[in-house]
N, C-alpha and C positions, 0 to 999 in steps of 0.2 A: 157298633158292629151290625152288619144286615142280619134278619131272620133268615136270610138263606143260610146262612153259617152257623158252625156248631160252636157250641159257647165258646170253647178254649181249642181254638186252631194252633196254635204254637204250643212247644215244648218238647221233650223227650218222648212222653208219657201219649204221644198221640197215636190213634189205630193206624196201622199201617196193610193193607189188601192190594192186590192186585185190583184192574177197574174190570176182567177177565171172569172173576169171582160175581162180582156182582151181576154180568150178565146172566153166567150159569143160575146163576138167583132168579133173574127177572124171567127165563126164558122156562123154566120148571113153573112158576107162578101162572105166565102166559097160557102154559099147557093144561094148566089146571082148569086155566078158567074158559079156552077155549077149543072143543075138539079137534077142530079145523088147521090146525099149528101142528106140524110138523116137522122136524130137524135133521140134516145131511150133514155127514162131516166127512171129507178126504181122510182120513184114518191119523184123525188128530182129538179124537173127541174127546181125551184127558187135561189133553196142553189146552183147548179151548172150553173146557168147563160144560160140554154140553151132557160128557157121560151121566150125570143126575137126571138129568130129561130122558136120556136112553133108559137107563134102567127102571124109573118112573112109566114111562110109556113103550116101549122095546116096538109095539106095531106102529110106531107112530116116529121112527126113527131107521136110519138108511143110511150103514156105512158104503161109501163109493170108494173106498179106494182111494191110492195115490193116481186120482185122475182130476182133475179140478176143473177140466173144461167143461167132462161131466157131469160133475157136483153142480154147476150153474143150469146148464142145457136140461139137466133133468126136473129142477126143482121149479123153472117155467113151463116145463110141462104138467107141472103137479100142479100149478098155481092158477093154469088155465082152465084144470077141472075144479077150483074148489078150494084148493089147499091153501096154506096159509106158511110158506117154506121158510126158515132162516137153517141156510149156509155158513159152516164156520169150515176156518184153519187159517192157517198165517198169512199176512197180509200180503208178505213176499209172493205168495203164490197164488191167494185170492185178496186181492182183484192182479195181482201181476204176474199170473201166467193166464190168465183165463178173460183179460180184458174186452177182447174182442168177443167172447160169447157171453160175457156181460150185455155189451152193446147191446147185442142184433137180438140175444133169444129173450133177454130180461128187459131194456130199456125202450127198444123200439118194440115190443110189443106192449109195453108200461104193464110188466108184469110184478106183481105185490112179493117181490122174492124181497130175503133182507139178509144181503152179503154181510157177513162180519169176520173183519181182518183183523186177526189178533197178532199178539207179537207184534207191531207196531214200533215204529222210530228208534232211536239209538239205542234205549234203556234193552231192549233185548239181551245186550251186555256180550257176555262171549261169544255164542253165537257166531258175532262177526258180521260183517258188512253183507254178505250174499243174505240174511235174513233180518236186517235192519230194512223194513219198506222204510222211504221216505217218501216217497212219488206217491204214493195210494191218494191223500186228498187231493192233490192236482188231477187224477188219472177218473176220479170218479163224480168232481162238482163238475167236469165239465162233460161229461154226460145229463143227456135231455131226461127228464122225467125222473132224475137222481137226487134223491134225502142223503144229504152226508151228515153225518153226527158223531161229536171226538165228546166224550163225557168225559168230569174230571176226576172222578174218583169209583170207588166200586158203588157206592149209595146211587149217585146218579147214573151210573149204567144199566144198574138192577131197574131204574123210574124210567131209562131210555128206551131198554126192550121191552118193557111192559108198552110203551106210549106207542114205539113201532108195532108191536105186535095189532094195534088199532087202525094202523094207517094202510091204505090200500092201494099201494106206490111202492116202486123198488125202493130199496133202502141199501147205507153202507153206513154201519158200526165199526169207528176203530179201536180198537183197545190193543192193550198192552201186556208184558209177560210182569214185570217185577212188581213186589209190595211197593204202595206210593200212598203218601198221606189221606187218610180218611176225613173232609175235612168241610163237608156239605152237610146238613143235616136232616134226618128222616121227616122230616116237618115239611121240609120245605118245596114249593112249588118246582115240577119240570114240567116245562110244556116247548114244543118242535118250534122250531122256528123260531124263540122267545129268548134271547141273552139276556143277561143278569149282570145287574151291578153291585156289585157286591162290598165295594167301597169308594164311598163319591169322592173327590176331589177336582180342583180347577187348573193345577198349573200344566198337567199333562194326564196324559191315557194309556193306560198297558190291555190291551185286547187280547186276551188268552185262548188257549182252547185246551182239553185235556190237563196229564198230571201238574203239567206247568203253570195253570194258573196257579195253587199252590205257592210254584215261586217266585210268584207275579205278585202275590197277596205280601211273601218275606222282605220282597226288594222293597214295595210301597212302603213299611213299617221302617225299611232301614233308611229311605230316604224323606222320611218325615221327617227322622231325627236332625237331617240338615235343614231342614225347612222348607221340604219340595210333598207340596198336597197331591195326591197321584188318585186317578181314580181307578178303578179296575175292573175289568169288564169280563166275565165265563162267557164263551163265545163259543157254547157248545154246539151249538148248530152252524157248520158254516153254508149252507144250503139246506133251504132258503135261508140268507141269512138274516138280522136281524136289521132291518135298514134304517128304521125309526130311530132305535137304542144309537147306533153309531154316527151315526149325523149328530143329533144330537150330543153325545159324549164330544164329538170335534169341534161341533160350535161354540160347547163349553170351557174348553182347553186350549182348542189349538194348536196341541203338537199330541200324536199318538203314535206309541209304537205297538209291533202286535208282536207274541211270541208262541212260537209252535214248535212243537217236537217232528218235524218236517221240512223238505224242501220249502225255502219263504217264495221260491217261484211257482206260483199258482197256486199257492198252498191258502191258510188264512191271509196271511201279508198279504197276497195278490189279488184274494175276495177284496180285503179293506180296502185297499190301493183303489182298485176297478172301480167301485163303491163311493168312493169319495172323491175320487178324479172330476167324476160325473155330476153329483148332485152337490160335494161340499169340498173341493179344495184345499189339503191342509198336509202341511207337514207331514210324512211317515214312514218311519223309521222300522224296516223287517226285521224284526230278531228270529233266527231260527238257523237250519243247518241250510249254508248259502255253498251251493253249487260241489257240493263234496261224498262222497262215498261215508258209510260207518264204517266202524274198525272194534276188535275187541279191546273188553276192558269193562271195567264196573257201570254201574249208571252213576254213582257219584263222580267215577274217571271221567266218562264219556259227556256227561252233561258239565262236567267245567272245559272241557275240551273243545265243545259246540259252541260254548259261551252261552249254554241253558239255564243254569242255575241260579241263584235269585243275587252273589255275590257278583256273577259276570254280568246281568242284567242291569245291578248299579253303577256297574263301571261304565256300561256301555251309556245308560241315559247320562251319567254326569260327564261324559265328554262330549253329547249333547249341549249337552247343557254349557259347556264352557263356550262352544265353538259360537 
């Protein structure tokens, strides 16, 4: 098993956090260690975990209201004297109501703001589909001057906004609302732009990003047992992504699929696609939610419904695999 992982990933008995929790973590940390950090939140700052940083620092925080064009438009102006801004509230509405002054006040100025979209992809659960983003990573690698970063669990999101809080470049943090395996461990290296292999094998590739490597890591252990070596790849930055790691993994295998808690169009799947069209030619197969709306229902509902979870994941490589 890799050093990036915590001894015993499988079981009952394993942590279960929100990746939501861990940024509130990293961004109280950030502020500790640097005056210049400052936090905006559309009148979300409970559901996004920033309220610890509020009450910690209160002059050093700025509720805007249910405005979100605002929340961005403002925190580039803070950014251009000095400041050091991360933007929180749901994904649905930042970056997807507020995209375009993403663009123009934050991007084309390459202003060091660091948007973070919580409540993220199906697992939002009831909710319902108007606050399941799935479009957020398509909507924001393909902006110029844009860090997009999907951590997979709350350890490595707490390591995420610590490393963003360093970086002096817009940023977008996706995170999520439900408890989801804890399953990375405090040891271990994050670094931007850096994917991780976290379990080698030859006969094929599963490229993850977010809670679903997880069950990227459950499918590879169930299809050992038929005698298929899987390697598996945390694909937590998908911009920059990581270009070396993935070439690589495809030279070694030759067939990889990717799985995201998102649209597979332009999402991960369509970084990898892009990415290997060009430099490495290979097989790949997008696992993620293809061309469809969410809907309510549990995160265990909704992710066997997607064909997310690490049980639909086997079905789907091993009809691969037949064909």
């Amino acid at each position: 098993m890799s050093n990036y992982l915590a001894e015993e990933i499988f079981g009952s008995d394993i942590l279960m956090e929100p990746t939501r929790k861990g940024f509130g973590e990293g961004l109280l940390e950030a502020g500790k260690n640097d005056s210049e950090i400052v936090a905006l939140s559309a009148d979300l700052a409970e559901s996004t975990q920033v309220e610890p940083f509020a009450k910690e620092f209160p002059d050093r925080f700025v509720e805007m209201g249910v405005a979100e064009q605002n929340l961005v438009t403002v925190a580039s102006g803070m950014a251009a004297i000095g400041k050091k801004p991360f933007v929180t509230s749901y994904a649905s509405f930042s970056p997807g109501r507020n995209w375009e002054q993403i663009r123009t006040t934050i991007c084309l100025n390459d202003r060091p703001v660091k948007v973070v979209g919580c409540h993220s992809g199906v697992s939002v659960g009831p909710d319902g589909a108007t606050h399941q983003m799935l479009e957020d990573i398509a909507l924001m690698r393909a902006l110029p001057n844009m860090i997009v970063v999907v951590p997979a669990d709350s350890l490595e999101a707490k390591k995420a906004t610590e490393e963003l809080a360093k970086i002096d470049k817009p940023s977008y943090l996706r995170l999520t609302r439900e408890k989801t395996a804890v399953f990375t461990s405090e040891n271990s290296e994050f670094k931007i732009g850096k994917a991780e292999v976290l379990k080698e094998g030859d006969d094929m590739t599963i490229v993850a990003c977010g809670p679903l490597v997880y069950e990227a890591l459950k499918a590879a252990r169930e299809l050992n047992n038929i005698g298929k070596s899987v390697e598996v790849i945390n694909c937590h930055t998908i911009k920059p992504i990581d270009s070396k790691t993935i070439i690589k993994t495809a030279k070694k295998t030759g067939l990889v699929f990717t799985l995201e808690e998102a649209q597979t169009t332009a999402g991960l799947g369509g970084a990898v696609s892009e990415l290997l069209s060009e430099h490495q030619p290979t097989k790949i197969i997008r696992l993620g939610v293809r061309d469809r709306f969410g809907q309510s229902g549990t995160i265990s509902e909704l992710w066997k419904e997607y064909q997310l979870d690490s049980a639909s994941v086997v079905k789907s490589v091993t009809e691969v695999i037949k064909v």
